[in-house]
C-alpha positions as CSV (number, residue, x, y, z in Angstrom):
1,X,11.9,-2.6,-26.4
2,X,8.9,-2.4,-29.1
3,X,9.7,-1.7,-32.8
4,X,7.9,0.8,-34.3
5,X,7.1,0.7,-37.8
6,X,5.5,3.7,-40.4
7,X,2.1,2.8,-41.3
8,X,0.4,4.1,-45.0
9,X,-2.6,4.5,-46.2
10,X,-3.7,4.9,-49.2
11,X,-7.3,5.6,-49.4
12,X,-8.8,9.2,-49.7
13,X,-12.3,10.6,-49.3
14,X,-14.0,12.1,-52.0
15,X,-14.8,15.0,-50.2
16,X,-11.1,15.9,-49.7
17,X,-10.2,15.4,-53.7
18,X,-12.4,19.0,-54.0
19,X,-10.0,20.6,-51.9
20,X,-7.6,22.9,-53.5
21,X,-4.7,23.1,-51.0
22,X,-4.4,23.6,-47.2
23,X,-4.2,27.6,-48.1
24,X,-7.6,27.2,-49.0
25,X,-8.1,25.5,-45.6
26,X,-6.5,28.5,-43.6
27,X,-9.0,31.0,-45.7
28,X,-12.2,29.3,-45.2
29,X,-11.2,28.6,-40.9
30,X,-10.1,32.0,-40.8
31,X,-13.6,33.5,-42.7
32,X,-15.7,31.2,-40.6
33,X,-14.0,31.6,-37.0
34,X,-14.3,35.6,-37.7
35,X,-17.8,34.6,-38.6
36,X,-18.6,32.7,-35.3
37,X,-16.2,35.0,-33.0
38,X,-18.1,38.4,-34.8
39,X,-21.5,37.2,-33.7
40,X,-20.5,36.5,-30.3
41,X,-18.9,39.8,-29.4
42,X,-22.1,41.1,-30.9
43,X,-24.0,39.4,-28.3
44,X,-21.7,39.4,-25.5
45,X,-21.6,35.7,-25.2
46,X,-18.0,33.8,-24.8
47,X,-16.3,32.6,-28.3
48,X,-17.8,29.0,-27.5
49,X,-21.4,29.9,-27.4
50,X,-21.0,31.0,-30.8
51,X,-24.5,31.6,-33.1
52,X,-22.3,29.4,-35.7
53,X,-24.2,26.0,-35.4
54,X,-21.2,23.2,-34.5
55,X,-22.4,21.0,-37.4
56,X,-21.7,23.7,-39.9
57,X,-18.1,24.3,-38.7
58,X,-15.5,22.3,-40.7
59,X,-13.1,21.0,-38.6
60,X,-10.2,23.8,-39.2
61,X,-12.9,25.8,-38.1
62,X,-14.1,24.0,-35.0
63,X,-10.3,23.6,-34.0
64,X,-9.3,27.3,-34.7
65,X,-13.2,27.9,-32.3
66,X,-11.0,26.0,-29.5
67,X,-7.4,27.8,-29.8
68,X,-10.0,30.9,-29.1
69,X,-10.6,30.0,-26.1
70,X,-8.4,28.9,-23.2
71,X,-10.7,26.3,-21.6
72,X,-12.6,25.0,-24.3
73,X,-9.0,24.2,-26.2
74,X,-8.1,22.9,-22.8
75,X,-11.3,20.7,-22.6
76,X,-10.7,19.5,-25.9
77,X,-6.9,19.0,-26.5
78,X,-5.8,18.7,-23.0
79,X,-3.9,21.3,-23.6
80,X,-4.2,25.3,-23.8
81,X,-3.4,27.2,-26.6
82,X,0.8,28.5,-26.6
83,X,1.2,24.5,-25.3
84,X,-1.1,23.9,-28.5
85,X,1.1,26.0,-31.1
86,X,4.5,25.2,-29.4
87,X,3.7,21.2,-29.8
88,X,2.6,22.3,-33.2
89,X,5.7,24.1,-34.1
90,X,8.0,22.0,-33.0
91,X,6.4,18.6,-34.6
92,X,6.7,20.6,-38.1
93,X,9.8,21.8,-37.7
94,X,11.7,18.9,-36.2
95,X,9.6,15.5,-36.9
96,X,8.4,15.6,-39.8
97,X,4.2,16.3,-39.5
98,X,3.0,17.9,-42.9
99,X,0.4,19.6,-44.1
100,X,-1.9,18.3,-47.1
101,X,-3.9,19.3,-49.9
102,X,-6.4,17.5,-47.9
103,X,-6.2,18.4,-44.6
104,X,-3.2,21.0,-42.7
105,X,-1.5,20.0,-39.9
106,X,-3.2,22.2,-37.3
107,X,-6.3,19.9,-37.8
108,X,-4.6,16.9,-38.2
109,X,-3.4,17.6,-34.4
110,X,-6.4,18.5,-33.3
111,X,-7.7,15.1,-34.2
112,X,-5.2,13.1,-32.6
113,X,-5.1,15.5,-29.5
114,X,-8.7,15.4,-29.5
115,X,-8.5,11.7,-29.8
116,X,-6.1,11.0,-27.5
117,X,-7.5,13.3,-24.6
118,X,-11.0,12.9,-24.5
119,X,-10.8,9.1,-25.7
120,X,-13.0,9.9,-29.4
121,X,-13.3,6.9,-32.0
122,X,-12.4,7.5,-35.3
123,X,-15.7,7.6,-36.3
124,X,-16.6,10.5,-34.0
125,X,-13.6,12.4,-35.2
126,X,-14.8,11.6,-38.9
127,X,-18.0,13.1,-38.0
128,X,-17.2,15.9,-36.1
129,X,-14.1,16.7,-39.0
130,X,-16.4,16.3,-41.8
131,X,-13.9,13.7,-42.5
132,X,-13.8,10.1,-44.2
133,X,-12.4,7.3,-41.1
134,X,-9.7,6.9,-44.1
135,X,-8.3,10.3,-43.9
136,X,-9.1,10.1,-40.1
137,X,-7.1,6.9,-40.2
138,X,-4.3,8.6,-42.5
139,X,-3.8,12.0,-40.5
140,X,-3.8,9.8,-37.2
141,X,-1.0,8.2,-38.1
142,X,1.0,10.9,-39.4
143,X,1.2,13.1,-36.2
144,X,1.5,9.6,-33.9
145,X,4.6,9.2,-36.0
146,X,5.6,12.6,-35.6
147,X,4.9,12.1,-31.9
148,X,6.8,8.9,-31.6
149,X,10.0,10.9,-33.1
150,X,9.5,13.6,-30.8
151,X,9.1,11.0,-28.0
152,X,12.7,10.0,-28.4
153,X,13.7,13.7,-27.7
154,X,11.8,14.5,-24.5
155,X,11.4,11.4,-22.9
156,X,15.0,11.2,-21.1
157,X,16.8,12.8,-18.0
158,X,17.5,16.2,-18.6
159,X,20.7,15.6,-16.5
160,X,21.9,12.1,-17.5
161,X,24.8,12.9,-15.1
162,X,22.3,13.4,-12.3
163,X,24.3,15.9,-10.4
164,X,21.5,17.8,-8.8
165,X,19.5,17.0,-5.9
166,X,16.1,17.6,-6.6
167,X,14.1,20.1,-4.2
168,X,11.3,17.4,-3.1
169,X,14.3,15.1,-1.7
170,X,14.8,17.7,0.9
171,X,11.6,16.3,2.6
172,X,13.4,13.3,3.2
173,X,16.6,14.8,4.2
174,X,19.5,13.5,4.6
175,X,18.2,9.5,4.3
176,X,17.7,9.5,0.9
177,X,20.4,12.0,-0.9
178,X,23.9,12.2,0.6
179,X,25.1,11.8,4.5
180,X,27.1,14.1,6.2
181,X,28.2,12.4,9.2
182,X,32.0,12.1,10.8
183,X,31.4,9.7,12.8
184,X,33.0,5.9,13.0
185,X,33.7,3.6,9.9
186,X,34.6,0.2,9.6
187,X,35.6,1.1,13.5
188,X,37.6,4.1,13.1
189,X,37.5,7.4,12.2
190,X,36.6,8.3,9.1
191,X,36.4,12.1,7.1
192,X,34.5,12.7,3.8
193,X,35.7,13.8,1.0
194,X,33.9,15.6,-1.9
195,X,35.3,14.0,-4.4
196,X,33.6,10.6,-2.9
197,X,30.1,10.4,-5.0
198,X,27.3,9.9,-1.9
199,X,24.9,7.5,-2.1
200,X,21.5,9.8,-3.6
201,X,18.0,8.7,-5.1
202,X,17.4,9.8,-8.7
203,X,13.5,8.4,-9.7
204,X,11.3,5.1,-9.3
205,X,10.6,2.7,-11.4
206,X,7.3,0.7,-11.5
207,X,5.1,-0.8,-14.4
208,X,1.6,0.1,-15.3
209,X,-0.8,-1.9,-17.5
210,X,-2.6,-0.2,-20.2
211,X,-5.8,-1.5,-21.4
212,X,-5.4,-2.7,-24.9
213,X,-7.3,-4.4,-27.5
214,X,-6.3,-7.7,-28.9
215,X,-7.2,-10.3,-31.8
216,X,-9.2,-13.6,-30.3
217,X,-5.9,-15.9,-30.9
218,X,-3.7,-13.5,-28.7
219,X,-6.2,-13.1,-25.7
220,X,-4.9,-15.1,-23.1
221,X,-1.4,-14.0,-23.7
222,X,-2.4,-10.5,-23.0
223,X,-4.5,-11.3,-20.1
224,X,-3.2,-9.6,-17.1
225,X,-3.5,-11.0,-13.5
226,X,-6.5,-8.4,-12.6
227,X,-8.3,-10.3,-15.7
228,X,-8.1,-7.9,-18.7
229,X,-6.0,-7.7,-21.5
230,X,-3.2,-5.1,-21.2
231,X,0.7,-4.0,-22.2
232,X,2.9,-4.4,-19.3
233,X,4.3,-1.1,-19.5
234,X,7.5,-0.2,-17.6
235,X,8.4,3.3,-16.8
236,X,11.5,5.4,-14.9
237,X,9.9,8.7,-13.2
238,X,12.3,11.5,-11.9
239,X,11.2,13.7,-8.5
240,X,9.3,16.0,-11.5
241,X,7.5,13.5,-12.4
242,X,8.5,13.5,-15.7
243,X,8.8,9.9,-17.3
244,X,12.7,9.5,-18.6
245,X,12.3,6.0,-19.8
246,X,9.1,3.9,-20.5
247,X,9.2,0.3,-22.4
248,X,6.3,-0.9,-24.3
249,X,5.0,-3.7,-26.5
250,X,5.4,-6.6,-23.2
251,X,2.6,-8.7,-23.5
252,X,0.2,-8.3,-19.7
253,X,0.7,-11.6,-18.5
254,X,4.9,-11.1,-18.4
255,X,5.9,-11.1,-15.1
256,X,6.7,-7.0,-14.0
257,X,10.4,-8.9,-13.2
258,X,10.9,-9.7,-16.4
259,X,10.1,-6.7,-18.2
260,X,12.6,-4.8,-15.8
261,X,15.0,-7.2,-16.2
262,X,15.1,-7.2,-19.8
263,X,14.5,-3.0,-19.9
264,X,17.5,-2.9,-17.6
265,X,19.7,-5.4,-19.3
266,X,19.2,-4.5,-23.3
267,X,17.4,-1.2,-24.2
268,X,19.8,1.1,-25.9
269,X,18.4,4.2,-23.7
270,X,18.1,3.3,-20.2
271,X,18.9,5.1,-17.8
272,X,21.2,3.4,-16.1
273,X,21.8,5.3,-12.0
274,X,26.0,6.3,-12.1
275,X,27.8,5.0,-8.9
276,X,26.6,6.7,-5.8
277,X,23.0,7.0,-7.4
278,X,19.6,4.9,-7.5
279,X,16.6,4.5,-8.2
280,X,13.5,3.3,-6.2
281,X,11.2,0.5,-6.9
282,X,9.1,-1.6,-5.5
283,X,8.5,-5.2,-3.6
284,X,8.1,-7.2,-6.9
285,X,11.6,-6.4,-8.3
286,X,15.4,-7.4,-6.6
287,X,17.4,-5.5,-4.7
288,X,20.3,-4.5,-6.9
289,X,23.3,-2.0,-7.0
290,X,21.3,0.7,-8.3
291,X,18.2,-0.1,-7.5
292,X,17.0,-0.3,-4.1
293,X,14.1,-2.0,-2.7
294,X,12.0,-2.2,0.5
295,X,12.2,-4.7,2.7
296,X,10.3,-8.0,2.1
297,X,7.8,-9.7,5.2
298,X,7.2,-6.1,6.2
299,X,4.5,-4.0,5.6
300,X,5.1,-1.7,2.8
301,X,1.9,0.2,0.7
302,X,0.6,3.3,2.3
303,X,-2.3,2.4,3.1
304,X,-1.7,-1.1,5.0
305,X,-0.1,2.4,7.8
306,X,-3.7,3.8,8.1
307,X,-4.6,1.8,10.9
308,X,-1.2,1.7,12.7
309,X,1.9,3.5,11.7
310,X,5.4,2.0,11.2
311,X,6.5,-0.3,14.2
312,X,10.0,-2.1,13.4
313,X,12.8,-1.0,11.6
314,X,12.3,-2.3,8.3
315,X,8.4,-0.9,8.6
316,X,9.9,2.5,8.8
317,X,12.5,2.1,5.9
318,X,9.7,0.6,4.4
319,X,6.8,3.8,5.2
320,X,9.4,6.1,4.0
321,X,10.5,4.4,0.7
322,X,7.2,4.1,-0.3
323,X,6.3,7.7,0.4
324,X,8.7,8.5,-2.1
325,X,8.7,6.3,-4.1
326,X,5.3,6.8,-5.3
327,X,5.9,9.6,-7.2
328,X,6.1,7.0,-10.2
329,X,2.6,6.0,-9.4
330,X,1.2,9.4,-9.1
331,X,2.8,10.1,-12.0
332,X,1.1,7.0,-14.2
333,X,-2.7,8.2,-12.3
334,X,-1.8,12.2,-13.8
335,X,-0.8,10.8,-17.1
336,X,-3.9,8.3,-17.7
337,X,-6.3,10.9,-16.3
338,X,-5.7,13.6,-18.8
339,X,-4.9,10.9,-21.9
340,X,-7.7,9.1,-21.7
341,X,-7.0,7.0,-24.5
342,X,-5.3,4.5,-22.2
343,X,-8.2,3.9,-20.3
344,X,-8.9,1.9,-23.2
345,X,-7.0,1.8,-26.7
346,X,-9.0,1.1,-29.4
347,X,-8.0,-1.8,-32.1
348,X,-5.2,-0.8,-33.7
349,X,-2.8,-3.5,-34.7
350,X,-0.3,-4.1,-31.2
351,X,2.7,-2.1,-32.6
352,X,0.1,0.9,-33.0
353,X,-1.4,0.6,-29.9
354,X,2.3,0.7,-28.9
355,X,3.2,3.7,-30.2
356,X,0.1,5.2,-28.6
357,X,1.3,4.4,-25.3
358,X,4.5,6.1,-26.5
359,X,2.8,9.1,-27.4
360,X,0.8,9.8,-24.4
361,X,3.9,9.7,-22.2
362,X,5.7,12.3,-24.7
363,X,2.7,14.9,-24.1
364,X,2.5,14.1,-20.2
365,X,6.6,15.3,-20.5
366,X,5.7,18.1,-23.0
367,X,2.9,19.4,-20.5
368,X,5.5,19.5,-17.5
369,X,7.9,20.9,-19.7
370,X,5.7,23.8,-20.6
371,X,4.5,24.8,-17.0
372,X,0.8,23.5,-18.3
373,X,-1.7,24.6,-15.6
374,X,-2.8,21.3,-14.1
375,X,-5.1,20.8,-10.9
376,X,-4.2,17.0,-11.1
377,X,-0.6,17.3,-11.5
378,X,-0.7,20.0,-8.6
379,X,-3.0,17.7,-6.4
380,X,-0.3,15.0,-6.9
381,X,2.5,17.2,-5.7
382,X,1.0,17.7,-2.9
383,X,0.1,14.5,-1.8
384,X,2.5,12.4,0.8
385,X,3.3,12.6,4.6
386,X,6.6,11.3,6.4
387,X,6.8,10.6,9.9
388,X,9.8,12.8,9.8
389,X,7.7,15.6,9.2
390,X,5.5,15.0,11.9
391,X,7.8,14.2,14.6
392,X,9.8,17.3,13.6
393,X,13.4,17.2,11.7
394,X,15.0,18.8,15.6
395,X,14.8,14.6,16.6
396,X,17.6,13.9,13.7
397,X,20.8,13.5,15.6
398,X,23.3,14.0,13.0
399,X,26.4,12.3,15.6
400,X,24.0,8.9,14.7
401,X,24.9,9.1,10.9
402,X,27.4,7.6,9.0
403,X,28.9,8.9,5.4
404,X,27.5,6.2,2.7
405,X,29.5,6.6,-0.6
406,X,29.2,4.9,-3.7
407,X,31.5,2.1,-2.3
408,X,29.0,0.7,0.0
409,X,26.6,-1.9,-1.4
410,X,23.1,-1.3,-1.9
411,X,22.2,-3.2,1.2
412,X,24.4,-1.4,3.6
413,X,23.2,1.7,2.4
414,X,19.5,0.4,2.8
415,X,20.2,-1.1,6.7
416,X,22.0,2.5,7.3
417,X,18.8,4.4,6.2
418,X,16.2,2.2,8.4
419,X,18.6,2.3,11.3
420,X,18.9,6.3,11.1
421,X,15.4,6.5,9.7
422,X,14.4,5.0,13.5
423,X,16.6,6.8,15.5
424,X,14.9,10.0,13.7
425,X,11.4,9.0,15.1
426,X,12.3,8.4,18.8
């Protein structure tokens, strides 16, 4: 979808022409830290009330003050200290972030994390670093295009094969992954096979829009249908919600259609479901083979249930499908409340802003990845009712089932679901 491009800059501070080389960075963090942690052993206090004044910390010092402490680095960076040195490691290593005679790489990703996370300008950074906004500018840019490399490494199914059923699909069993009926066919008798793929669900799909900042000329382009300027982001989510696809750079006025469409059609790295798999989404996109949607003229959101729970079939496809298939949507509210940066990206020049978006869905994936302790991310598990779980999984009559396979067409399987779905309930 979006190009991404390599900015440079060119302008330096003339506080970082006195620097002598990062090794004199690592000395004079590692002298004040020792500094700042002695004097707060001394007092008994925790290694972020340090005596040290803040002001008088450079910013290797303030950052190596963080990676001292679990939630201040936490706080900060969004992310605790072994996620911290693992990103770190593995951005040198593999993608290409440097450190400087200016300014080492630790700091430089403590800016961007810091910047990212907790939604800083560059001219807080500069001020808090000690830092001109053109090295600010400069060391941005070099870990976002580390970032954007690593993004093409963690942001795809870890099984592109899907074989596995995922755990969480077992709350919805057996409508939404497999059948395991013998029961009547096409009007006779019919035996599964394992070597027939069964119809299972692998993700959801669903687009976001990320509040971006735009030039005067461009502002009615961007201009999304809730009235502010945005990218139309598209994204795939699997049961972990971990992104494995996300498309960026679609102006906020396309039509969500149309950015699927085109995702699904030409980008090199999609996804695409195998036979026997899909993928959920929701009432604004078409029912396709490999994509299933709800039914339209029925309720379908969550909340339009509150009041009165699912009444006619397609309601009850409908409640259930969008149970799971909100994942994707918990997923986005996870990932834009811990990178706060896409609450509002400042103005960088559209492919920028871009790769920022990229970025931000990279670390959500690198946090999962990691185990990261996360009280959002554990609150979002947990969230989600069926109505199969409250009437009790003893009502499913298994003799009602049939065996889907990767030969029926997305809408038989869909009618099969609702009509077992139903017969579940009563």
């Amino acid at each position: 979808m979006s190009s991404f491009e390599t900015s440079s800059y060119t302008s330096e501070s003339d506080s970082d022409l006195s620097d002598d080389s990062s090794t004199w960075w690592d000395m004079g963090a590692t002298i004040g830290v020792a500094a700042a942690v002695a004097a707060t052993r001394s007092s008994g206090c925790a290694v972020q009330d340090a005596r040290l004044p803040l002001q008088e910390l450079t910013g290797r010092q303030w950052v190596d003050v963080n990676l001292a402490d679990s939630k201040k680095c936490y706080k900060n960076f969004r992310l605790h200290p072994p996620a911290f040195h693992a990103l770190h490691s593995t951005l040198v290593a593999n993608h290409g972030l440097k450190s400087t005679l200016q300014c080492d790489s630790i700091e430089a990703l403590g800016m961007f994390l810091w910047s990212c996370g907790t939604r800083q300008s560059q001219r807080q950074i500069a001020d808090r670093f000690g830092r001109s906004t053109d090295t600010v500018c400069r060391k941005f840019g070099e870990v976002l295009e580390a970032m954007v490399s690593f993004a093409n490494t963690i942001i795809r199914p870890r099984d592109s094969s899907f074989r596995m059923v995922h755990p969480r699909l077992l709350r919805f069993s057996p409508f939404f992954y497999g059948c395991m009926l013998t029961a009547l066919k096409h009007g006779k008798p019919y035996t599964a096979s394992d070597s027939i793929p069964r119809q299972q669900c692998i993700g959801a799909i669903d687009g976001t829009h990320i509040p971006v900042s735009v030039v005067e000329q461009a502002h009615d382009d961007f201009i999304n249908r809730k009235g502010f300027t945005s990218q139309n982001v598209l994204a795939v989510c699997d049961m972990d919600m971990r992104f494995t696809f996300v498309a960026t750079g679609k102006k906020g006025a396309t039509h969500d259609m149309a950015v699927f469409r085109e995702a699904v059609d030409t980008a090199e790295h999609f996804p695409h479901p195998p036979p026997g798999k899909y993928y959920l989404v929701d009432s604004g996109y078409t029912l396709r083979e490999g994509y299933m949607a709800p039914y339209r003229k029925a309720r379908y959101h969550l909340k339009e249930f509150d009041a009165k729970g699912p009444e006619s079939v397609s309601e009850v496809f409908n409640y259930h499908h969008s149970c799971l298939r909100n994942i994707v949507e918990r997923s986005f509210g996870v990932l834009k409340n811990k990178w706060q940066i896409l609450k509002g990206i400042p103005f960088y020049s559209m492919e920028k802003q871009s790769k920022i978006i990229v970025a931000c869905f990279a670390l959500h994936n690198f946090a999962l990845d990691n185990n990261e302790p996360d009280m959002d991310m554990d609150e979002m598990f947990g969230q989600g009712t069926t109505y199969l779980e409250r009437v009790g999984e003893q009502n499913i009559k298994m003799s009602d089932w049939l065996e889907l396979t990767s030969n029926d067409d997305i809408a038989t399987v869909r009618d099969w679901i609702a009509t077992a779905l139903t017969l579940a309930m009563r």
